[in-house]
PDB file of N, CA, C and O in Angstrom:
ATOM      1  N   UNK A   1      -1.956   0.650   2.942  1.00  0.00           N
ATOM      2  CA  UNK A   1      -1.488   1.388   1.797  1.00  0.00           C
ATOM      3  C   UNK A   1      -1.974   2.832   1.834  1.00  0.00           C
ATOM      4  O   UNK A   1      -1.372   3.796   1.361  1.00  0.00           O
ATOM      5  N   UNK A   2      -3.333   2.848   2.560  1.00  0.00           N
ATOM      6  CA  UNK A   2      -3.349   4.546   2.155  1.00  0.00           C
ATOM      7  C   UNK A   2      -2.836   5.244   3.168  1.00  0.00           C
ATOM      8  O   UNK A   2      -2.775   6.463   3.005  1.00  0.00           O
ATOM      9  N   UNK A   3      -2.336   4.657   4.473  1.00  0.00           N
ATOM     10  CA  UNK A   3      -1.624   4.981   5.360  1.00  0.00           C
ATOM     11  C   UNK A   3      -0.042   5.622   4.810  1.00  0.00           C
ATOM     12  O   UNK A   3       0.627   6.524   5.316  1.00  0.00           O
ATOM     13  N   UNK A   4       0.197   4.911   3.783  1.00  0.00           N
ATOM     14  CA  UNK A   4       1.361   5.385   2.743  1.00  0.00           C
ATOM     15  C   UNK A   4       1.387   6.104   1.826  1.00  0.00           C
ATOM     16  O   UNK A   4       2.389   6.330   1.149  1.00  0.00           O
ATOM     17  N   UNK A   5       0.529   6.472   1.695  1.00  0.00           N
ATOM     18  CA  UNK A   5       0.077   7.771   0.242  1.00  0.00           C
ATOM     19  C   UNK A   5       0.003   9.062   1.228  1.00  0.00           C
ATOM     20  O   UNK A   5       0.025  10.139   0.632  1.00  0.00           O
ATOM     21  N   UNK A   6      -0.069   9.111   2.433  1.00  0.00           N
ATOM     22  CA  UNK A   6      -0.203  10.419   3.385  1.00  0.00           C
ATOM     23  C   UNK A   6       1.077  10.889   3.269  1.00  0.00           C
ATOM     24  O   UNK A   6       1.260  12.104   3.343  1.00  0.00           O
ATOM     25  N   UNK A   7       2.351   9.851   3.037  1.00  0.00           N
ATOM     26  CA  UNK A   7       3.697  10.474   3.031  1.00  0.00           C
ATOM     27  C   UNK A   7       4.578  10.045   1.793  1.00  0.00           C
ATOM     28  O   UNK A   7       5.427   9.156   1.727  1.00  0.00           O
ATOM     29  N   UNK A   8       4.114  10.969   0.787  1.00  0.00           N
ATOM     30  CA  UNK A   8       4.838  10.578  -1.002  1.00  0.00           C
ATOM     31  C   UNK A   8       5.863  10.027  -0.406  1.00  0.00           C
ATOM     32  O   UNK A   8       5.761   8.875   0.014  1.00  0.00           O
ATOM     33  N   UNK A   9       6.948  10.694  -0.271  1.00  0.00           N
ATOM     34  CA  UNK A   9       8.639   9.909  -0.202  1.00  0.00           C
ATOM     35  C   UNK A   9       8.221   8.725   0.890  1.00  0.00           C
ATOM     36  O   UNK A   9       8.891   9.040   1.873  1.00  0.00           O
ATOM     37  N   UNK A  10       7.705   7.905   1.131  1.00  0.00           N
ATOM     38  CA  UNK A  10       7.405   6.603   2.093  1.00  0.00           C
ATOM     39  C   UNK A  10       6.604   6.125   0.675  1.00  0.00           C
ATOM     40  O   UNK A  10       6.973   5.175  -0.016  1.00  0.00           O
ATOM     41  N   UNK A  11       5.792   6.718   0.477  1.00  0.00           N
ATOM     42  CA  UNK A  11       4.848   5.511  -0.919  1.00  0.00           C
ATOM     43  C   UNK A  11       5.708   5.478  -1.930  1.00  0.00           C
ATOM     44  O   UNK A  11       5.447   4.482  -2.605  1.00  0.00           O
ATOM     45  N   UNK A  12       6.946   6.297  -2.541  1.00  0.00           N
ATOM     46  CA  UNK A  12       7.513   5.370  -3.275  1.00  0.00           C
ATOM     47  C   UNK A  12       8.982   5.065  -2.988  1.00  0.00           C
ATOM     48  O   UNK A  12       9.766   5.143  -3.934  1.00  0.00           O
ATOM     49  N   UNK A  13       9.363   4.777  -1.966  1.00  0.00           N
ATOM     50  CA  UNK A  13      10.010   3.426  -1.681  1.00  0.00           C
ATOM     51  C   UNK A  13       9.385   2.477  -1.732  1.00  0.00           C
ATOM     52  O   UNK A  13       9.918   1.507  -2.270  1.00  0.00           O
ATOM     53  N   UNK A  14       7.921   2.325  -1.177  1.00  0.00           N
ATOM     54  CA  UNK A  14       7.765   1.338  -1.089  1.00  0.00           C
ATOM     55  C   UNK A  14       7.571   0.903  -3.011  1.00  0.00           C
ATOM     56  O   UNK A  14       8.172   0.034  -3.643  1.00  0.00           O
ATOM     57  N   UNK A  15       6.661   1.754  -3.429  1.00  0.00           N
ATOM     58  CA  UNK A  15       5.845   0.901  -4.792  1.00  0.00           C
ATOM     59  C   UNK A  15       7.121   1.424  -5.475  1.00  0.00           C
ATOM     60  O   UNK A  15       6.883   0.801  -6.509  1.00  0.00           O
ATOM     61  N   UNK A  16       8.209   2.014  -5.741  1.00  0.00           N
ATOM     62  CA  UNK A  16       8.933   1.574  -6.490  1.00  0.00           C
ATOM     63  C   UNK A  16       9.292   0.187  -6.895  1.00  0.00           C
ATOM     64  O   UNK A  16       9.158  -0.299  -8.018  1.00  0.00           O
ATOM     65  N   UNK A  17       9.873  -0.508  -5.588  1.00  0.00           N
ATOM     66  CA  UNK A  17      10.078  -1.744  -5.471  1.00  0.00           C
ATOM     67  C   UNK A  17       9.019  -2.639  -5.889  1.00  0.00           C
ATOM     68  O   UNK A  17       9.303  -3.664  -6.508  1.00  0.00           O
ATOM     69  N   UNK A  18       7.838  -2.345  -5.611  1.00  0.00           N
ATOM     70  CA  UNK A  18       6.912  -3.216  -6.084  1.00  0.00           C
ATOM     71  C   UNK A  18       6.532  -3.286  -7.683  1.00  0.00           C
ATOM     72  O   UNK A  18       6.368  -4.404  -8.172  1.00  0.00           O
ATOM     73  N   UNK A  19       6.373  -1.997  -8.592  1.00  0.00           N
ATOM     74  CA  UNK A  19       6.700  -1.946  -9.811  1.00  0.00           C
ATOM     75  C   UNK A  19       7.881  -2.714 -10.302  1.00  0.00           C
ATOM     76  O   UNK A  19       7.775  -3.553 -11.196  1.00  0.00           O
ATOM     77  N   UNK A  20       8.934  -2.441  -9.752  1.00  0.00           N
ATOM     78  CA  UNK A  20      10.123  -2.948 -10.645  1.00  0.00           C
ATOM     79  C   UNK A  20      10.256  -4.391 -10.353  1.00  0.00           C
ATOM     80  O   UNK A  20      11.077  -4.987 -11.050  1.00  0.00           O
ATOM     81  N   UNK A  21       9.711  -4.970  -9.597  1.00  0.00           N
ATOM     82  CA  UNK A  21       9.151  -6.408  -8.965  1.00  0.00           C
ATOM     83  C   UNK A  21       8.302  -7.200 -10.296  1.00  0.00           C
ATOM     84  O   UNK A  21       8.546  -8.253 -10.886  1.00  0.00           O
ATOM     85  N   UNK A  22       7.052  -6.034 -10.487  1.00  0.00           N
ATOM     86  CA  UNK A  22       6.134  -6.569 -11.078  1.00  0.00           C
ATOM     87  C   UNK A  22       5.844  -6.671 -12.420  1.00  0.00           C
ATOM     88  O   UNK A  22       4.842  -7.148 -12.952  1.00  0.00           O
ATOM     89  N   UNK A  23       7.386  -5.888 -13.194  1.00  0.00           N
ATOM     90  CA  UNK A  23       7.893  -5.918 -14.422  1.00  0.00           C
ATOM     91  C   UNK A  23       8.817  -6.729 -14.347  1.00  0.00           C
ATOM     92  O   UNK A  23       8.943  -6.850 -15.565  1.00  0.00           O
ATOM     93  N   UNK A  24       9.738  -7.535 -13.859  1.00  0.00           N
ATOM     94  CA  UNK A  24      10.613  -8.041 -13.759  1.00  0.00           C
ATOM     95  C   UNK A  24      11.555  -6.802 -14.112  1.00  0.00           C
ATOM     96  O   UNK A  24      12.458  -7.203 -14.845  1.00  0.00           O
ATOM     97  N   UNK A  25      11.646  -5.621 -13.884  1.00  0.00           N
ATOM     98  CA  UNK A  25      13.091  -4.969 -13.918  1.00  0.00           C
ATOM     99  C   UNK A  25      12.695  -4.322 -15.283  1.00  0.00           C
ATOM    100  O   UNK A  25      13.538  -3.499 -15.640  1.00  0.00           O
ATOM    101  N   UNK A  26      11.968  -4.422 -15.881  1.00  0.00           N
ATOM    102  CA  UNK A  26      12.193  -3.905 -17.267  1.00  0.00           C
ATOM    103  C   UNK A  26      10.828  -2.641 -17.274  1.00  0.00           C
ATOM    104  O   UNK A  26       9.668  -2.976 -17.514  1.00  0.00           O
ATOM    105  N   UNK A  27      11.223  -1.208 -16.974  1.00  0.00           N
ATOM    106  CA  UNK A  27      10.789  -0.004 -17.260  1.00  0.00           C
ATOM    107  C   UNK A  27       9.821   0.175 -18.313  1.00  0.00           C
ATOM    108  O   UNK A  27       8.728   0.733 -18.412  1.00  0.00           O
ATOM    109  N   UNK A  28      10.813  -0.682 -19.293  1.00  0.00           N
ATOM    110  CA  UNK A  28       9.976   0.041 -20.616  1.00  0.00           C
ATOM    111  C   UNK A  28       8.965  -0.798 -20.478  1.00  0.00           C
ATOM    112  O   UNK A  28       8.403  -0.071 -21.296  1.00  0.00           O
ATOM    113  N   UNK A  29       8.072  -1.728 -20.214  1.00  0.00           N
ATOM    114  CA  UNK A  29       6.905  -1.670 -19.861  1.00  0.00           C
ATOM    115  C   UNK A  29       6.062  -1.089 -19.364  1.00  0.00           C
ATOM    116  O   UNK A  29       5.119  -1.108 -20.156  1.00  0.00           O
ATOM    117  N   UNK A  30       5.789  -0.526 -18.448  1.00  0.00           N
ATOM    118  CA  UNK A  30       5.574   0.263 -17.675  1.00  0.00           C
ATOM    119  C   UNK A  30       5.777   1.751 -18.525  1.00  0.00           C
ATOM    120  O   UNK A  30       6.731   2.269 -19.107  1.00  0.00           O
ATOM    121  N   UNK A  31       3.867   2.279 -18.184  1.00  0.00           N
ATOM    122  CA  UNK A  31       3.413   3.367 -18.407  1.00  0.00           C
ATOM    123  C   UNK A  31       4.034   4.839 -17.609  1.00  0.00           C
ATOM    124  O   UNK A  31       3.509   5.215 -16.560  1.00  0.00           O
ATOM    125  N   UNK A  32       5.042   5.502 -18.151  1.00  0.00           N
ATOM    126  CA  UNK A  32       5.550   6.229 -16.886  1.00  0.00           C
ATOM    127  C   UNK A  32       5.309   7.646 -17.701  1.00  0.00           C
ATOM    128  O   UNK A  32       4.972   7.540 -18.880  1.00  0.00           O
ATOM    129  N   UNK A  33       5.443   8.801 -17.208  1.00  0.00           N
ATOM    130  CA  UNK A  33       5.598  10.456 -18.068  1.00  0.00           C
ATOM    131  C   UNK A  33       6.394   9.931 -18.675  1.00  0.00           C
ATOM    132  O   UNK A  33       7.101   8.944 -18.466  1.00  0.00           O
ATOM    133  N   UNK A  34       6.264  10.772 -19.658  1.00  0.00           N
ATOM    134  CA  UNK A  34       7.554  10.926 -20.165  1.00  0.00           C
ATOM    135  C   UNK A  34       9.051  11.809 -19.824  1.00  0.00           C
ATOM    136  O   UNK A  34      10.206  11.595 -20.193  1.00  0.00           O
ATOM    137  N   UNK A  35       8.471  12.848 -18.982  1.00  0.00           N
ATOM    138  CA  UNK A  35       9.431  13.408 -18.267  1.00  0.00           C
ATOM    139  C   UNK A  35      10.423  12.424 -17.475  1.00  0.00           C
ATOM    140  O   UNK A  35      11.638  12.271 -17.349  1.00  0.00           O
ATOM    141  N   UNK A  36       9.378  11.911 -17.066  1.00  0.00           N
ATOM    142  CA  UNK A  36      10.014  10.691 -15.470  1.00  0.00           C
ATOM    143  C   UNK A  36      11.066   9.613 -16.197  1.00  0.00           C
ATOM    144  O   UNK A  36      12.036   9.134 -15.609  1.00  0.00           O
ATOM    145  N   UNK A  37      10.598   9.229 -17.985  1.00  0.00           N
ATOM    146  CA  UNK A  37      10.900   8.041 -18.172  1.00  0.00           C
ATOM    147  C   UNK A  37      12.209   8.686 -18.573  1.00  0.00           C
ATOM    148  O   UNK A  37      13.012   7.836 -18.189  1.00  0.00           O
ATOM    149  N   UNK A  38      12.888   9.621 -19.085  1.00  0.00           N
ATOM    150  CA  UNK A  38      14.005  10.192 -19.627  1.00  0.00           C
ATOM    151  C   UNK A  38      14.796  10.128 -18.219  1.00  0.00           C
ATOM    152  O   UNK A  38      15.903   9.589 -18.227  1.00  0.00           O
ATOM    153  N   UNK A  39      14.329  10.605 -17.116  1.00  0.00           N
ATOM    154  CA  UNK A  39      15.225  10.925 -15.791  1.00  0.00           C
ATOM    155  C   UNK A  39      15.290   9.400 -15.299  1.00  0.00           C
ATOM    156  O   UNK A  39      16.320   9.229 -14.647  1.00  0.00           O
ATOM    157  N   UNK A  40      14.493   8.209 -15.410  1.00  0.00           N
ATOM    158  CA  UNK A  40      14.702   7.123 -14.680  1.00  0.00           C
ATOM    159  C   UNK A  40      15.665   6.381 -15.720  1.00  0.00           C
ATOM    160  O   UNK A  40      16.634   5.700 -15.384  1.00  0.00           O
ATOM    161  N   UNK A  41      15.260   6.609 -17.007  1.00  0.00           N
ATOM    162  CA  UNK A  41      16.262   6.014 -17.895  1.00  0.00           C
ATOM    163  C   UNK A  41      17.960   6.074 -17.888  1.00  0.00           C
ATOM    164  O   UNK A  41      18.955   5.370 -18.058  1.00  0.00           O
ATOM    165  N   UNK A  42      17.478   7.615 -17.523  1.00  0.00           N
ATOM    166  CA  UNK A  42      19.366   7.766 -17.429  1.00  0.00           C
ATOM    167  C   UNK A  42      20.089   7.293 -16.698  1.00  0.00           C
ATOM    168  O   UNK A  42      21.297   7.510 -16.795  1.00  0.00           O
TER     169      UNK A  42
END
């Protein structure tokens, strides 16, 4: 994993998937900006 934090766009492909895994799909759990949560929402 920290082999994957050396290259942002590689760490979140991956932990995207793993977040939205680990909510079952549902965002609004999940602590996000609020900037981020308006742009992922849309």
């Amino acid at each position: 994993m920290i082999v994957l934090a050396w290259f942002p766009p590689l760490w979140r492909a991956v932990m995207d998937h793993r977040l939205l895994a680990h909510y079952d799909g549902d965002l609004t759990r999940a602590n996000l900006h609020p900037p981020l949560r308006r742009r992922v929402t849309a």
